[in-house]
C-alpha positions as CSV (number, residue, x, y, z in Angstrom):
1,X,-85.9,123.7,45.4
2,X,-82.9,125.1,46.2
3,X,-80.7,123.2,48.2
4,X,-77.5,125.8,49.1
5,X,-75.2,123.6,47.0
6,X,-71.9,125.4,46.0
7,X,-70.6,123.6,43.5
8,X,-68.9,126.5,41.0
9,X,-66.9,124.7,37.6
10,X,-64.3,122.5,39.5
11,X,-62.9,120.4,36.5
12,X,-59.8,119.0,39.2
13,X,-61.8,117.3,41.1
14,X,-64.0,116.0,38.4
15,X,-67.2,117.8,39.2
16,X,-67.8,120.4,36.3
17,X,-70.6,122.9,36.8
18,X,-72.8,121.3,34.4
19,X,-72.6,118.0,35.6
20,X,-73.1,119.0,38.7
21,X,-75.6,120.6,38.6
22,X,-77.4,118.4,36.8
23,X,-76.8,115.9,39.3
24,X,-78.2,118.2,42.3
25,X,-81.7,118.7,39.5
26,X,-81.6,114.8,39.8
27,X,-81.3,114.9,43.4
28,X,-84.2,117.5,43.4
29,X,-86.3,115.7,41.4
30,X,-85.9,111.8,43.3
31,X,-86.8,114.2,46.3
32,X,-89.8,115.1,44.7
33,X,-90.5,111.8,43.5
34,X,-90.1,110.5,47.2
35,X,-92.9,113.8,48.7
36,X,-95.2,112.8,45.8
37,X,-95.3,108.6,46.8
38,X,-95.7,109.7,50.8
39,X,-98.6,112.2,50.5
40,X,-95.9,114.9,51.6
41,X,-95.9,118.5,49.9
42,X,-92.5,118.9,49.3
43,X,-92.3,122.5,51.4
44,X,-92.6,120.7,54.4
45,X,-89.4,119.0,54.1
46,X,-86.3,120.4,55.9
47,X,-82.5,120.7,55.0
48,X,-79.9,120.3,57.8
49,X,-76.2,121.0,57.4
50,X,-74.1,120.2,60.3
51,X,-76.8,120.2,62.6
52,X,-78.0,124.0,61.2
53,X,-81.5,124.1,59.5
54,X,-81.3,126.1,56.4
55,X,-83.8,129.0,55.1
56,X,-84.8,128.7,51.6
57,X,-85.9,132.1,51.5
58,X,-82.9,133.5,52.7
59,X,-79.9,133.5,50.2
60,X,-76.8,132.6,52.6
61,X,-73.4,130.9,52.3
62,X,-73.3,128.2,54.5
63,X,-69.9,127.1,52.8
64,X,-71.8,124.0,51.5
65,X,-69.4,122.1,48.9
66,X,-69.4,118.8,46.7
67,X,-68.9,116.1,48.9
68,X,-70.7,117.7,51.7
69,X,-73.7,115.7,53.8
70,X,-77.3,117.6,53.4
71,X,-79.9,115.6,55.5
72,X,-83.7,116.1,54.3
73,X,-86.5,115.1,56.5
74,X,-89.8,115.7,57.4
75,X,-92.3,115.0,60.4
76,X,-95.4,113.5,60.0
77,X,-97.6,111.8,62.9
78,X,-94.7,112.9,65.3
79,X,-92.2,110.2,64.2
80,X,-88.9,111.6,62.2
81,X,-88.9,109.8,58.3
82,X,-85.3,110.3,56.9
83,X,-85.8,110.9,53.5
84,X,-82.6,111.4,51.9
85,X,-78.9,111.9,52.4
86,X,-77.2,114.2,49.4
87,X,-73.7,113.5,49.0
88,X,-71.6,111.1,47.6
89,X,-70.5,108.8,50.0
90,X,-73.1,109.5,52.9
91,X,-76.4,107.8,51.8
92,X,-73.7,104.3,51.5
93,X,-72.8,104.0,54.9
94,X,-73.2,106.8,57.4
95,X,-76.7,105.9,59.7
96,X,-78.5,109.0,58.5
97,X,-79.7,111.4,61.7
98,X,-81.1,114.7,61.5
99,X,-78.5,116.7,64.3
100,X,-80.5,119.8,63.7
101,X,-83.0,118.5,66.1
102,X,-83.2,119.2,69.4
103,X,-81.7,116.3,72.5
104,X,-84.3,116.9,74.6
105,X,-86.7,115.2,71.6
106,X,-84.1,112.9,70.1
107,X,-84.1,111.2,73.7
108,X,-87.0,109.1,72.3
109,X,-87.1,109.7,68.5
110,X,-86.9,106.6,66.5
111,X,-85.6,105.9,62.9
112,X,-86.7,104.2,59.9
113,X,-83.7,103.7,57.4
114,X,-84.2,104.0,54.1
115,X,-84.6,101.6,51.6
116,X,-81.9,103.4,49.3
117,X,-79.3,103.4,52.4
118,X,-78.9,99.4,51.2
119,X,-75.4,99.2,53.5
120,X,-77.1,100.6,56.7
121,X,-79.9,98.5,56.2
122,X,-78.4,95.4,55.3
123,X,-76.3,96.0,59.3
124,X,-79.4,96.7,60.8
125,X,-81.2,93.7,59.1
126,X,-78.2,91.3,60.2
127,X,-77.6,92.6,64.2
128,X,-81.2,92.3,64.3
129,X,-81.5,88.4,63.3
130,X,-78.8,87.9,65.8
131,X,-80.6,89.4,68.5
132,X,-78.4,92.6,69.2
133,X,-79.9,95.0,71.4
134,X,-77.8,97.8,70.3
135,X,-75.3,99.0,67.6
136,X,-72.5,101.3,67.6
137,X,-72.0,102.9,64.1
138,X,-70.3,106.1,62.8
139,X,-72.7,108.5,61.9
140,X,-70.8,111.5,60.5
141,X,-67.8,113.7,61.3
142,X,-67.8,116.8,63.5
143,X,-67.6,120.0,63.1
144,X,-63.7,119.7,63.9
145,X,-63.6,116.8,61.1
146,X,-63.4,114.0,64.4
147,X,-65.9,111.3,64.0
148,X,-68.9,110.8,65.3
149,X,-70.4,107.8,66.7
150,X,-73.8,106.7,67.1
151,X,-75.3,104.1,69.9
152,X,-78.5,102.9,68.7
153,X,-80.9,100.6,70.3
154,X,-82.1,97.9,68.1
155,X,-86.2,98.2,67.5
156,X,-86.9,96.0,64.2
157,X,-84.5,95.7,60.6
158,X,-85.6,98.8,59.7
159,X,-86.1,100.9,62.8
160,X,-84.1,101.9,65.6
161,X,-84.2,104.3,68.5
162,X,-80.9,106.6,68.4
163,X,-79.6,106.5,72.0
164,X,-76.5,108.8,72.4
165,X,-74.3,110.5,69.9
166,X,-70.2,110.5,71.1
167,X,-67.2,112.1,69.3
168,X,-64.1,110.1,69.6
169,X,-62.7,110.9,72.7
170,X,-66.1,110.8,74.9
171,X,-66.2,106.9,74.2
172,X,-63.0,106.8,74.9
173,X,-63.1,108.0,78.0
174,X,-66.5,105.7,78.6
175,X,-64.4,102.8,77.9
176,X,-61.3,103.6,79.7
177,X,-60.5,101.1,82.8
178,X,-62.4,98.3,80.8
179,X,-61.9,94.9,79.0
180,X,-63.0,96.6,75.9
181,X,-63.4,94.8,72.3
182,X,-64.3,97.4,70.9
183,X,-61.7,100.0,72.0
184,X,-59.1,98.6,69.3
185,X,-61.7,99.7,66.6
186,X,-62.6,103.1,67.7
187,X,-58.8,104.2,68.1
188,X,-58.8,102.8,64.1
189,X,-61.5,105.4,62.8
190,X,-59.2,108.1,62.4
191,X,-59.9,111.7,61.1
192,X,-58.1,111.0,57.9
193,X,-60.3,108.1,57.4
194,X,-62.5,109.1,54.2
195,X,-62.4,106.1,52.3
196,X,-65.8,104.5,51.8
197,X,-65.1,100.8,52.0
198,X,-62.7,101.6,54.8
199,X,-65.7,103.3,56.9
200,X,-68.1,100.0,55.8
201,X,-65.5,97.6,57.1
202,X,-65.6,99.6,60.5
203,X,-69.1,99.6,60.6
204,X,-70.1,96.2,60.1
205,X,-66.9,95.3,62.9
206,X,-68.0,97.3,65.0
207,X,-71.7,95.5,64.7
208,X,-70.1,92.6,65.6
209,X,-67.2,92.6,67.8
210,X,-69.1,95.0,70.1
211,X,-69.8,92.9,73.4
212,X,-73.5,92.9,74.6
213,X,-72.3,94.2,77.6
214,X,-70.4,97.1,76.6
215,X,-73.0,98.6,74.7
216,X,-75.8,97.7,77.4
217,X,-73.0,99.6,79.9
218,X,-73.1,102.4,77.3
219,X,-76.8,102.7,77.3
220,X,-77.4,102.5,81.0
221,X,-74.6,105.3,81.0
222,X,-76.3,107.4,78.6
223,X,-79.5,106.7,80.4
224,X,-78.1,107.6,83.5
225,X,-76.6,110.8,82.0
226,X,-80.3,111.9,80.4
227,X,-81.7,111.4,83.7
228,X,-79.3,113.8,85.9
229,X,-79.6,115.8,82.9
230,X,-83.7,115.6,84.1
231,X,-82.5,116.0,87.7
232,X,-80.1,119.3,86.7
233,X,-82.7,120.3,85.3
234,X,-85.6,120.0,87.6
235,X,-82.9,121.3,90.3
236,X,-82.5,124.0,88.6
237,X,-85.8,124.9,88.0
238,X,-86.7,124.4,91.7
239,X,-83.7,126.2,92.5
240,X,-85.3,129.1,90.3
241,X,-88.3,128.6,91.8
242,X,-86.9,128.8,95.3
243,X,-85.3,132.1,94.1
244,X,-88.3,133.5,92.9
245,X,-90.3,132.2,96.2
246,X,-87.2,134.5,97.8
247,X,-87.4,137.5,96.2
248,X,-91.1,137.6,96.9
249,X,-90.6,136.8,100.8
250,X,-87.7,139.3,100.4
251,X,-89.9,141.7,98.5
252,X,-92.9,140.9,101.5
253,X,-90.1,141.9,104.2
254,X,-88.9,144.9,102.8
255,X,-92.8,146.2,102.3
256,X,-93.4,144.7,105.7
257,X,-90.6,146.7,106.9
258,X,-91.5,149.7,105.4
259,X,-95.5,149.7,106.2
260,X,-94.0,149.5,110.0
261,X,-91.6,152.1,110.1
262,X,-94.6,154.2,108.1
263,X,-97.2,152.8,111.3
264,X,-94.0,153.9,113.4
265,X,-94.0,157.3,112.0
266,X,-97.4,157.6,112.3
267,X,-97.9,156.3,115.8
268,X,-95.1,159.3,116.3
269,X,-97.4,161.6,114.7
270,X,-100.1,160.5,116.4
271,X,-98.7,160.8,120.2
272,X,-97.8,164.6,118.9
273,X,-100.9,165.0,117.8
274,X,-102.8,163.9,121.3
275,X,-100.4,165.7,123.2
276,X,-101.0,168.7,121.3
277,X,-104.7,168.3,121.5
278,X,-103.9,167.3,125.3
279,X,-102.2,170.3,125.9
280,X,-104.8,172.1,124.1
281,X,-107.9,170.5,126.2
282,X,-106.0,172.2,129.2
283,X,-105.9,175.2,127.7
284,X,-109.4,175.2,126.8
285,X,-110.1,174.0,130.4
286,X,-108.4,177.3,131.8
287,X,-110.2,179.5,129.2
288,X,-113.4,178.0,129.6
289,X,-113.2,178.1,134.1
290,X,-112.1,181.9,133.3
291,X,-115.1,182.2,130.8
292,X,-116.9,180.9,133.6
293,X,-115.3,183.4,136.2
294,X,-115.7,186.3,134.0
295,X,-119.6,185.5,133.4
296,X,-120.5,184.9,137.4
297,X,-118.5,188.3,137.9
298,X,-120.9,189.7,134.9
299,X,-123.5,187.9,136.5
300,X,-122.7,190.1,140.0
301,X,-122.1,193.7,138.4
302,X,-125.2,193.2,136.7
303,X,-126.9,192.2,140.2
304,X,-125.1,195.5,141.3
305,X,-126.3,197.5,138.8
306,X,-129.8,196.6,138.8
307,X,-129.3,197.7,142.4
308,X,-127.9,200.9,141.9
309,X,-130.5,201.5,139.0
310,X,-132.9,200.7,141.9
311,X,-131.6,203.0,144.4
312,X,-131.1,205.5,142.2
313,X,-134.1,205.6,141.1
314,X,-135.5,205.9,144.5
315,X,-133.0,208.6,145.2
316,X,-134.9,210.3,142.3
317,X,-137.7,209.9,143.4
318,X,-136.7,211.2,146.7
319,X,-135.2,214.1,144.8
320,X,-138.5,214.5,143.5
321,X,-140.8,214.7,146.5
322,X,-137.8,217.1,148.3
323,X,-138.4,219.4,145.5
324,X,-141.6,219.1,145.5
325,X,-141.8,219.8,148.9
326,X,-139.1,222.9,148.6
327,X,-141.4,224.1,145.8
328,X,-144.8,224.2,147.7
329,X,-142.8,225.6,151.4
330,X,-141.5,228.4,149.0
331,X,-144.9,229.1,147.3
332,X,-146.3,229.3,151.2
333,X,-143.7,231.7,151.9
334,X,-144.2,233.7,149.3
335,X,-148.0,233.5,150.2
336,X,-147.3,234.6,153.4
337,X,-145.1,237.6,152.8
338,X,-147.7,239.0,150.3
339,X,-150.4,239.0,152.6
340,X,-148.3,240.7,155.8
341,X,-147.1,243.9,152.7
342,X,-149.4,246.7,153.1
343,X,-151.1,248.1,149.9
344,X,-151.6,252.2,149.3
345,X,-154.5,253.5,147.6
346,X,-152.4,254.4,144.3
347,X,-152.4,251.3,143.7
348,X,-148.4,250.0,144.5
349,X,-147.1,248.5,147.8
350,X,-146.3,251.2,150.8
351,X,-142.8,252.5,150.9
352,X,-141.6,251.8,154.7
353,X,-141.1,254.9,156.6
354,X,-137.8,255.3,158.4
């Protein structure tokens, strides 16, 4: 498996490329060893470098060197089993602590140590049989090379529950305005400190000039801390959620406001519109009382002109019996003048004498 290792052929330092690599296909193969005895397929593990997971699949530099911390674990039934710490030095003394995960889920994660991290159990073993609550140990170096200190709660001799995580100047400033004991020793632990017996000795001091009360102050501060970490964060999403409430009302208004003006314009169009049809009914009004005019007029020339029809057709008939009357006075005349002309015997009417 490969584990991102740069290791090249540094004779100076007294790591050739053979030998260490060799040492890295040990390494590989206790790992392996470890998977196999807990039931684990050994692709379920993960590798952490300075709190970054690393890809197997992906072939990047992470400018890994000999000498260099890798932290391997896996999850199984939800609780965090540290399996091994690569590197010299690290697996001796350092409290193993996978800072890839998350803080939100190392709030409550709890550790087992190792029964090949001898030094860190043997601590554990001893501030639990004299009934320490909690711990403070170094627990690596940050990215800047400053140390980093762990406060750890005290479950059993092989288990504790990793509390808060402090580079040097945050506990500093934690302790500052107190009767400290333990102030003395974290000003000691200096960057250039890389000696392993050195970082031992601070350890196990630590473990046991640390007041009860410091550390329980420590606790309740880092308690404190996670919970208006909880409050920001509820807050915040409230505040979100206020915001979103907001918008919406604001989004409501602004429809709201718009659907009136749109009823506004309407109600506009709409007092057009009935004085339009208003002026319109008027109109019609007018046209229909002159409609009404026009047909009672009709109504009289017609009444007239049956009239006239009437009297002219008695004048005809009047006409009529004049004529006829002319016609038979004219016939009698005639009648009479041809009976008063004398007729000669040739046959023709008399000529008068003069």
């Amino acid at each position: 498996m490969q584990l991102f290792v740069r290791l090249g052929d540094r004779i100076e330092d007294g790591w050739p490329g053979a030998q260490a690599r060799n040492k890295v296909a040990d390494v590989c193969k206790q790992l392996d060893d470890v998977c196999q005895q807990l039931d684990v397929p050994s692709d379920a593990l993960r590798l952490a470098f300075e709190g970054i997971l690393l890809e197997p699949e992906k072939s990047l530099h992470y400018g890994i060197d000999h000498g260099c911390t890798l932290s391997r674990y896996f999850v199984k039934s939800g609780r965090v089993w540290l399996v091994k710490s690569l590197g010299e030095a690290a697996a001796a003394y350092f409290f193993p602590f996978p800072n890839s995960i998350p803080l939100s889920e190392r709030d409550t994660l709890e550790l087992e140590i190792p029964s090949r991290c001898l030094h860190n159990r043997l601590r554990l073993a001893t501030a639990h049989g004299r009934g320490k609550e909690h711990i403070l140990q170094v627990v690596g170096l940050s990215g800047r090379l400053m140390p980093i200190f762990g406060l750890f709660q005290v479950l059993s001799a092989s288990r504790v529950r990793k509390i808060a995580e402090y580079v040097k100047f945050q506990l500093m400033r934690h302790l500052r305005g107190m009767q400290s004991t333990i102030r003395p020793l974290i000003e000691d632990v200096d960057r250039e400190l890389i000696d392993e017996e050195a970082i031992r000795v601070i350890q196990c001091r630590l473990m046991v000039s640390s007041a009860a009360g410091e550390l329980r102050l420590l606790a309740e501060l880092a308690d404190a801390s996670r919970q208006i970490a909880i409050l920001k964060t509820t807050a915040q999403d409230q505040l979100n959620e206020l915001r979103n409430k907001d918008e919406a009302v604001s989004e409501l208004t602004r429809r709201e406001e718009s659907a009136m003006c749109e009823t506004k314009d309407q109600k506009k169009q709409i007092s057009v519109l009935t004085k339009t049809t208003r002026d319109q009914g008027a109109t019609i009004g007018k046209q229909a009382a002159t409609i009404e005019e026009l047909q009672g007029s009709s109504i009289s020339k017609d009444a007239e002109i049956a009239r006239l029809g009437r009297q002219d057709a008695s004048l005809d008939a009047e006409r009529l019996r004049g004529d006829r009357l002319h016609q038979i006075s004219a016939a009698a005349r005639v009648q009479v003048l041809l009976c008063s002309v004398p007729f000669s015997h040739s046959g023709g009417p008399a000529t008068a004498q003069s």
